[in-house]
C-alpha positions in Angstrom: -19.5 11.1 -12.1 -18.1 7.2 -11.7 -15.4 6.6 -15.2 -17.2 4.0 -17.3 -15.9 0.4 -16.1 -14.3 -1.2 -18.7 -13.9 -5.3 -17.7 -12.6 -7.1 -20.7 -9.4 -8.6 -19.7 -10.9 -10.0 -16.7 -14.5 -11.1 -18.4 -12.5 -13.5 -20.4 -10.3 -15.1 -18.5 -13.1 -16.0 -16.2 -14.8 -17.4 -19.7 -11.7 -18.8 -20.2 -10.9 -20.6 -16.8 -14.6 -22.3 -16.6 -13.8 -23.5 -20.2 -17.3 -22.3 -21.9 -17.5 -20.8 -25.3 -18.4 -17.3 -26.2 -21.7 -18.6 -27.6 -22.4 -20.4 -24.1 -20.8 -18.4 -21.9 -23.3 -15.3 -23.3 -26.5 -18.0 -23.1 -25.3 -17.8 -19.7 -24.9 -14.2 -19.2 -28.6 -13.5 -20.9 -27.1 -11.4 -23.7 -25.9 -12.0 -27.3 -22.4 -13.6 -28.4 -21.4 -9.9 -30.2 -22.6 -8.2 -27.1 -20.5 -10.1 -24.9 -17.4 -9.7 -27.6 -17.2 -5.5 -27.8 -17.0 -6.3 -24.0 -14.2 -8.9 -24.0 -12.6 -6.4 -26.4 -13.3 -3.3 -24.2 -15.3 -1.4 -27.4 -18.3 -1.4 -24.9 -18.1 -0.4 -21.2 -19.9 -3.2 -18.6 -23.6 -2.0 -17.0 -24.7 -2.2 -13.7 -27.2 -5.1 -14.6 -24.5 -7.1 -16.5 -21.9 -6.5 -13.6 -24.2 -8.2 -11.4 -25.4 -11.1 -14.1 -21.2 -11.7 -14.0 -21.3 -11.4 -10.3 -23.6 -14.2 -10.2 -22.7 -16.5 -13.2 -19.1 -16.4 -12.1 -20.2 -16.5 -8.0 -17.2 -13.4 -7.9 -17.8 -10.5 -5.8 -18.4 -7.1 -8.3 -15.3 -5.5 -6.7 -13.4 -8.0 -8.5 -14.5 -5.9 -11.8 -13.3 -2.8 -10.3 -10.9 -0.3 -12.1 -8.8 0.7 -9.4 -6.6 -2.4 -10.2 -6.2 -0.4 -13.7 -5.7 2.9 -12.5 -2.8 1.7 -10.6 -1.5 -0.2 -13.6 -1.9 3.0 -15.4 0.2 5.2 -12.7 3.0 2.8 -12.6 3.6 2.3 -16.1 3.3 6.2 -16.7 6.3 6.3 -14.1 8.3 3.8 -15.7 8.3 4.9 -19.1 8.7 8.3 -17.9 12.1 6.9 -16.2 13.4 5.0 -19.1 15.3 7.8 -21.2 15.9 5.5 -24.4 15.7 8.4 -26.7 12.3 7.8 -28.1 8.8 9.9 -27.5 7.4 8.2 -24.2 3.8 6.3 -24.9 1.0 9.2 -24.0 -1.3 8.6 -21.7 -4.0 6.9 -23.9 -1.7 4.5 -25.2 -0.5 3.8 -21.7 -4.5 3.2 -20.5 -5.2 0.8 -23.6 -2.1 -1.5 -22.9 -3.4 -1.5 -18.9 -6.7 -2.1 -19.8 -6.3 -4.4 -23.3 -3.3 -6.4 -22.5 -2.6 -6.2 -18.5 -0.3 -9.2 -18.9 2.3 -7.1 -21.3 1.7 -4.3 -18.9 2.9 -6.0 -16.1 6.0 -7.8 -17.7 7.0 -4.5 -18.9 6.5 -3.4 -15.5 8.9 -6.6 -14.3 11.7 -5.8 -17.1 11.9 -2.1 -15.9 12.6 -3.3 -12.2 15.2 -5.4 -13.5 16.6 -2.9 -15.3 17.0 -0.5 -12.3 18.2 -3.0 -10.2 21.0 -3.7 -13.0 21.6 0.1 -13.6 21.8 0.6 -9.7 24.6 -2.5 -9.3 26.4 -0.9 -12.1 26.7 2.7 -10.6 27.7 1.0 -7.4 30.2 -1.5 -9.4 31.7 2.0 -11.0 32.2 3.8 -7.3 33.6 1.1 -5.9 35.9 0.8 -9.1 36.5 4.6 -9.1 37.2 4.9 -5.4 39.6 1.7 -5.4 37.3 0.1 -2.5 35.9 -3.7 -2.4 33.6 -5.0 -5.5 30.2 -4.9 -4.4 28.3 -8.6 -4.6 25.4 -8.4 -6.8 22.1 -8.2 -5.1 18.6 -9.5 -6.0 16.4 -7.1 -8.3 14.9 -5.2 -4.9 13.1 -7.3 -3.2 11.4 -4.5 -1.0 9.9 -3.0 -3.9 8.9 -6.6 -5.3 7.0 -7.0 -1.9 5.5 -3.9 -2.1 3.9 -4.5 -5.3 2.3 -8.0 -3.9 1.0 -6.2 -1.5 -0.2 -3.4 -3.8 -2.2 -5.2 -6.3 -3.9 -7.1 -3.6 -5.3 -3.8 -2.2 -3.2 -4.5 1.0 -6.1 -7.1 1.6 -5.0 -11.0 2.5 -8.2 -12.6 2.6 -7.3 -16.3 4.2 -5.0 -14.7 6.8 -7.3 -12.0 8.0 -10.3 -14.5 8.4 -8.1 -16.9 10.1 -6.4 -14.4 12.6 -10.3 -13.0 13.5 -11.2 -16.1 14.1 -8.3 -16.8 17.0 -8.7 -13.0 18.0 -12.1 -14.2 18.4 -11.7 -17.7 20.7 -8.7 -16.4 22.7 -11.2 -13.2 24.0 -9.7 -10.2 21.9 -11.5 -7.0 23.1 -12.4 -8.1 26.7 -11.8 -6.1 29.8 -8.0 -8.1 30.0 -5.2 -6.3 28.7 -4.5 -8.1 24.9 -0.7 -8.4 25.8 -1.9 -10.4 28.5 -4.3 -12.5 26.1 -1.4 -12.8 23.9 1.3 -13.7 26.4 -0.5 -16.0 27.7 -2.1 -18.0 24.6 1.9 -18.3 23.7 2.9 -19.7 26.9 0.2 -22.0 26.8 -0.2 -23.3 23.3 3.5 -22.8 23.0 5.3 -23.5 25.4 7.1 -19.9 25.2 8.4 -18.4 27.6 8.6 -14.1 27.1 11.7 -12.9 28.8 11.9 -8.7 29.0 14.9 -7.4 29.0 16.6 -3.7 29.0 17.1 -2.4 25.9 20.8 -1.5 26.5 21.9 -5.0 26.6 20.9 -5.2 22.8 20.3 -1.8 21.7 18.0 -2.0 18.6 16.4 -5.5 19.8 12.1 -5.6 19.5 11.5 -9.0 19.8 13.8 -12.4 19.1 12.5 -16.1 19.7 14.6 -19.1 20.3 12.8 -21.8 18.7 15.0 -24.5 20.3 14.2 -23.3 24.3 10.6 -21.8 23.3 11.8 -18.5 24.7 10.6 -15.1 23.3 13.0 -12.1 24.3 11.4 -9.1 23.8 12.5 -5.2 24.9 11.3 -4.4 28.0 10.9 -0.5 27.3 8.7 -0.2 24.3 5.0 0.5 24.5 2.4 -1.5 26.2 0.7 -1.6 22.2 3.8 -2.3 20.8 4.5 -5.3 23.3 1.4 -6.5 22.2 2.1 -6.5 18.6 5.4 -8.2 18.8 3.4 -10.9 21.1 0.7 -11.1 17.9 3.3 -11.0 15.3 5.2 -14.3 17.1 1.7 -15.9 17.4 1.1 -15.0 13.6 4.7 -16.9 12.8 3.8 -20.0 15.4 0.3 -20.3 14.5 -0.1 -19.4 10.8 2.9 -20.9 8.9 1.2 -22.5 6.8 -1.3 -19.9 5.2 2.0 -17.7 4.8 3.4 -20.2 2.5 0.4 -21.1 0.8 0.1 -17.5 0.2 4.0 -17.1 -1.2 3.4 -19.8 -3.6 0.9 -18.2 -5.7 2.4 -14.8 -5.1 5.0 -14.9 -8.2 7.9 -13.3 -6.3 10.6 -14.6 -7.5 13.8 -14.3 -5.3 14.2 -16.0 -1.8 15.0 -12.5 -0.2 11.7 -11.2 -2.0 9.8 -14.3 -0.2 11.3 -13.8 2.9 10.4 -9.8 3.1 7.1 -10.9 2.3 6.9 -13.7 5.0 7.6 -10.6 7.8 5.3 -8.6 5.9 2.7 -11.4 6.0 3.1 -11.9 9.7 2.9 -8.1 10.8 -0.3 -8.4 8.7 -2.0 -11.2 10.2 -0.8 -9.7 13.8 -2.6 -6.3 12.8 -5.3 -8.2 11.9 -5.7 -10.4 15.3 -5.0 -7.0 17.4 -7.7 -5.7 15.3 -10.1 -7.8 14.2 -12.1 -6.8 11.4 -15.6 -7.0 12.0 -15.2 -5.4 15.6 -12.5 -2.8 14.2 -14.6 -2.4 10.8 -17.9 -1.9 13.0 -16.3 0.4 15.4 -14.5 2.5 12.3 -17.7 3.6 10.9 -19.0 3.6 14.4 -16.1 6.8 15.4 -16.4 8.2 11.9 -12.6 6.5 11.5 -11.5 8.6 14.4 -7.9 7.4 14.7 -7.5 8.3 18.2 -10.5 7.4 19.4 -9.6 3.7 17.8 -6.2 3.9 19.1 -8.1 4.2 23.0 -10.4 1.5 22.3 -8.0 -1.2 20.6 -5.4 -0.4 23.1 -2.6 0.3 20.0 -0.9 3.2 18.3 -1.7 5.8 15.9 0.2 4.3 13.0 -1.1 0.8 13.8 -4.7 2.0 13.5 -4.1 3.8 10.3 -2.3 0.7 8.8 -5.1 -1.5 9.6 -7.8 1.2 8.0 -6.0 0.3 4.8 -6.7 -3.1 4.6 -10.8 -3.0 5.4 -11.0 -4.7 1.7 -12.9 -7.7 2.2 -15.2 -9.2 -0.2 -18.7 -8.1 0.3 -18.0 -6.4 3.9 -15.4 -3.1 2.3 -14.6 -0.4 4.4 -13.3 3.3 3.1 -10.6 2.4 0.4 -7.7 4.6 2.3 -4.0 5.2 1.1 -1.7 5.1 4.0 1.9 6.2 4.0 4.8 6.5 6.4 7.9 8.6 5.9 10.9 9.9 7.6 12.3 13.4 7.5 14.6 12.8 4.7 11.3 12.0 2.6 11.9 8.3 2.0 8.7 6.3 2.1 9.3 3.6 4.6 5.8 2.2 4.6 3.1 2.7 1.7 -0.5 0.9 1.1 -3.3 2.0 -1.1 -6.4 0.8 -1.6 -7.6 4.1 -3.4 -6.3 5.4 -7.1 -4.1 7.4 -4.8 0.0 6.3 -6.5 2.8 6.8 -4.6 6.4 7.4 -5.8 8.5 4.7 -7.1 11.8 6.8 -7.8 12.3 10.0 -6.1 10.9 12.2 -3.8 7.0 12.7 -3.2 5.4 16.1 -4.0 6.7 18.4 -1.3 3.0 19.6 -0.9 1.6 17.0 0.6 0.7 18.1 4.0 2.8 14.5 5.1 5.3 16.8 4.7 4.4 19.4 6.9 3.5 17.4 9.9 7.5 17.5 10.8 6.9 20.9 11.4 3.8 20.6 13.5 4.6 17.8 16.3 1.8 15.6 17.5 -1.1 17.7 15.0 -3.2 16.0 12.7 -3.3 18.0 9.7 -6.3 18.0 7.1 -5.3 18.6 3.5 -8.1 18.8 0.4 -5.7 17.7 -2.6 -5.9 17.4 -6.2 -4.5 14.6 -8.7 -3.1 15.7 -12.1 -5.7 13.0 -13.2 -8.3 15.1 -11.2 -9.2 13.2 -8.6 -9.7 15.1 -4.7 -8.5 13.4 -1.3 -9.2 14.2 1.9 -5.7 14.0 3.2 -4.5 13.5 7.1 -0.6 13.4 8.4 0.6 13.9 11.7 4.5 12.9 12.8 4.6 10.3 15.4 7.8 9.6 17.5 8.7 6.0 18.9 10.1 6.7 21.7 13.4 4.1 22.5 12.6 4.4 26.6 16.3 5.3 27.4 18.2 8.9 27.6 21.1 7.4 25.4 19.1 6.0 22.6 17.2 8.5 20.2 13.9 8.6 19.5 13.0 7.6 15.7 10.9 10.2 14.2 8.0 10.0 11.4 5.3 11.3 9.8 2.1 8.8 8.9 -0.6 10.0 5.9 -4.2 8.4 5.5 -6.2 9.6 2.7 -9.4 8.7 1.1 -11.2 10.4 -2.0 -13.3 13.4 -0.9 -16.5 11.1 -2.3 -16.1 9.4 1.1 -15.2 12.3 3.3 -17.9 12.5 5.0 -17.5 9.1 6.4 -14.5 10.9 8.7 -14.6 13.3 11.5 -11.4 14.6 9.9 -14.0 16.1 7.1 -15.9 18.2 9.9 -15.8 21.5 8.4 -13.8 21.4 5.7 -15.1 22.7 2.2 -14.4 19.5 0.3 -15.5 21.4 -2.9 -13.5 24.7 -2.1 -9.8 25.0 -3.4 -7.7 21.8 -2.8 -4.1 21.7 -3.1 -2.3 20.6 -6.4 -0.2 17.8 -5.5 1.4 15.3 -7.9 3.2 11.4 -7.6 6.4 13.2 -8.1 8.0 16.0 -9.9 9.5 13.4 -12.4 5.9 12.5 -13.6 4.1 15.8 -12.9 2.9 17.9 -15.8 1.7 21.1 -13.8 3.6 23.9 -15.4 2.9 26.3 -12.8 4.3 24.6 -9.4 6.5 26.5 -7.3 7.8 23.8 -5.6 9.5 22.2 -8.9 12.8 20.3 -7.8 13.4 19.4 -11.4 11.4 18.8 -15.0 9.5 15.5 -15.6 11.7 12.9 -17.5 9.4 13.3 -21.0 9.1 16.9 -21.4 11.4 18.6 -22.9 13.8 21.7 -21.2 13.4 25.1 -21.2 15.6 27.5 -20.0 15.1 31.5 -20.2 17.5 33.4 -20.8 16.4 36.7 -19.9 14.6 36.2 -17.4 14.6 34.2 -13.8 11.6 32.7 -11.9 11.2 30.6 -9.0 11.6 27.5 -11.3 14.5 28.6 -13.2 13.5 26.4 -16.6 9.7 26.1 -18.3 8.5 22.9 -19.9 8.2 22.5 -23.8 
C-alpha cells in the first residue's frame, strides 16, 4: 500500500511563484480555500483527482509531487543528527519527517551547516596530526566538494533533463546505433566538427592517462589499451565538453554549489553524464530496457559499452512523463568506500562510514564475474530486489594492476518483475535485513554489528559475551 502523499511545501510555492491568492488559486484548482489550506499545511494528504487538477493548473508533471524527494530528506537528516554528538536527545523520527515535509528549506540548511561542520572538524583532526607529528600545516580545503556534488546530483534523481534531450538529439543526427562502430561515429564527428585530431598512445608513456585534449593543437590523446566501450566514452565525454559547454554552465548556475572546486567536480560529472546519455540515448536505451527486461548484459552487447556503464545509465531513466524503473546504483572498492552512488529510489546510501556489510555488493568480491540477486529489507520496511557483481578494468599491460570493483543496481521489489534478475526469486519470501549503516541502524539483533548507532545508548554485559559484545538501551 502507496504512503499517503503529502504536497504542501511544494503546492505553495507553485501558488506562490504564479502570484495568485489562496482564494484564486483554489477557484482554480475546483476546490474550497480551507481545502486547499490543510493541504498547504500538510493536515490533509493530496488525492489522485487533485494531483492531477495540480498537474494541469500548474502544466507540472505529477512526479514533481512525489515523496521520494522527502524520503531522502528524511534519511539524510536522520544520519546527521545521529552524527552530531552535542549531548542532547537526537529529534525522533517523527519530528525528523515533519521538519522534511513542513519546512524542507530549514531541513536542508541544517543539512548544509552539518557538512560544514565535518569539513571543519575533519581540517582540525588533520591540523592536530600534523601538529602532533611535527610535519607541514595542512592548507584548508573547501567544505567537500565531492559530497556537495553528490547531493546535486541526488536531489535531481540523477536526471539532467536539458542535457539528456540535447545529447539524444546529436546521438540521434550523427547515426548512434547504426551498423558503424560508435567510436568511429564519435571519432569522427570530432575530427570533423572539431578539428581534433585523436592520437593513441601506450599507456606506459603516461601510466594512469584516459584521455587529455590540447585545446590549442585540437589534439585528443587518449590511451591506446583501454576498451573499445571505454574508447568510446572518453570520445563522447570530449564531444559532451566541445559541444555542450554551454548547457553545463547554465546548469551550475542554478545548482547552488557554492565553491569553485564543487563547480568544477560537477562540470566532469555533467559531461560523463551527457556522454552516457549520447552513448545511450534514452528513448532507444529506455525502449530497449523494458524491451530485455533491464538485462544488463544483454544491453551491454547491444549498446556496445560496459556493465557499469549500462547500470549507471539505468539510474537516470527519470524523464518527465517517459520514467523508467527508479534504480539505486552503487560502485565500491574492496575497502568498502563508495566511489560512485545514484538513487532514484528511497534506497539511502551512507554518508559517514561503512555500508551494511550484508549487502550482497559486498559479496560479489568473493564471487568474480557473478551477478548476485539479493531480496533486502529497509529498517523503514521497504524490500529491494538487489544485483552486485565485481567488475575489473583491466589496465592492458603486465606492469600495471588491474582496478578492481563491485557495481550494485537495485529497484523496490514492487517493480521486480520488470527484471530478468527477478526470475524465480520469491520476492515475498524472507529478505535480508540490511541497514544505511551501523551508525544509523536500530536492529538489535544483527550479527554483523561493527559498532552501536550514535543515539542509543551502550550496553555492555558483564556476565555474559555474544557475538556483539554490547546490547543497545
Amino acid at each position: 500500500m502507496r504512503e499517503k502523499l503529502y504536497v504542501g511545501p511544494k503546492l505553495r510555492l507553485l501558488r506562490e511563484q504564479q502570484g495568485l491568492t489562496l482564494d484564486a488559486c483554489a477557484a482554480r484548482l475546483g476546490l474550497s480555500p480551507s481545502y486547499l489550506s490543510q493541504l498547504e499545511t500538510n493536515q490533509r494528504p493530496v488525492t489522485a483527482r487533485v494531483l492531477i487538477a495540480l498537474s494541469r493548473t500548474f502544466a507540472v508533471d505529477p512526479a514533481e509531487f512525489d515523496a521520494d524527494d522527502e524520503s531522502r530528506l528524511i534519511a539524510d537528516l536522520r544520519e546527521a543528527s545521529a552524527d552530531l554528538a552535542l549531548g542532547v536527545p537526537s529529534p525522533t523520527l517523527a519530528e525528523l519527517k515533519l521538519t522534511a515535509t513542513t519546512t524542507p528549506a530549514v531541513a536542508r540548511q541544517f543539512l548544509a551547516l552539518h557538512r560544514a561542520y565535518r569539513g571543519l572538524d575533519q581540517r582540525l583532526k588533520t591540523l592536530d596530526e600534523a601538529l602532533g607529528s611535527g610535519g607541514p600545516t595542512p592548507r584548508p580545503e573547501a567544505t567537500l566538494p565531492y559530497e556537495e556534488v553528490r547531493d546535486f546530483f541526488h536531489y535531481r534523481n540523477n536526471y539532467v533533463d536539458e542535457l539528456d534531450q540535447a545529447a539524444e538529439a546529436l546521438a540521434v543526427r550523427l547515426g548512434v546505433g547504426s551498423d558503424a562502430p560508435i567510436g568511429s561515429i564519435l571519432e569522427r564527428h570530432l575530427h570533423d566538427a572539431y578539428g581534433v585530431t585523436v592520437v593513441r598512445t601506450a599507456a606506459a608513456k603516461d601510466a594512469d592517462l584516459l584521455r587529455r585534449y590540447d585545446p590549442v593543437a585540437h589534439v585528443l590523446t587518449v590511451d591506446r589499451d583501454q576498451s573499445e566501450s571505454t574508447l568510446a566514452f572518453q570520445f563522447a565525454v570530449q564531444l559532451a565538453e566541445l559541444q555542450f559547454s554551454h548547457l553545463f554552465e547554465e546548469v551550475l548556475a542554478v545548482s547552488g554549489l557554492r565553491s569553485r572546486e564543487a563547480r568544477d567536480v560537477a562540470r566532469v560529472g555533467l559531461a560523463n553524464y551527457a556522454a552516457g546519455a549520447m552513448v545511450m540515448p534514452y528513448a532507444r536505451f529506455a525502449g530497449a530496457a523494458r524491451e530485455l527486461r533491464h538485462d544488463v548484459e544483454q544491453l551491454q552487447r547491444r549498446f556496445h559499452t560496459s556493465f557499469e556503464q549500462v547500470c549507471h545509465r539505468l539510474s537516470t531513466l527519470q524523464r518527465p512523463g517517459a520514467h523508467g524503473v527508479p534504480f539505486y546504483f552503487v560502485r565500491v572498492d574492496q575497502a568498502g568506500n563508495i566511489t560512485k552512488r545514484h538513487s532514484a529510489t528511497r534506497f539511502q546510501f551512507a554518508r559517514f562510514g561503512g555500508a551494511c556489510p550484508l549487502w550482497n555488493v559486498h559479496e560479489s568480491f568473493g564471487h568474480p564475474g557473478r551477478i548476485l540477486v539479493q531480496v533486502a529489507q529497509m529498517p523503514d520496511g521497504v524490500r529491494y530486489l538487489c544485483v552486485g557483481r565485481s567488475i575489473v578494468k583491466r589496465s592492458g599491460s603486465y606492469h600495471r594492476p588491474n582496478r578492481q570493483y563491485a557495481v550494485g543496481l537495485g529497484c523496490e521489489v514492487t517493480h521486480a518483475h520488470e527484471l530478468v534478475y527477478a526470475d524465480g526469486v520469491p520476492l515475498d519470501g524472507p529478505a535480508v535485513p540490511i541497514g544505511i549503516s551501523c551508525r544509523t541502524c536500530e536492529r538489535q539483533d544483527c550479527h554483523q554489528r561493527a559498532f552501536p548507532p550514535l543515539d542509543r545508548k551502550l550496553v555492555v554485559p558483564v556476565n555474559e559475551r555474544r557475538l556483539v559484545p554490547f546490547g543497545l538501551g
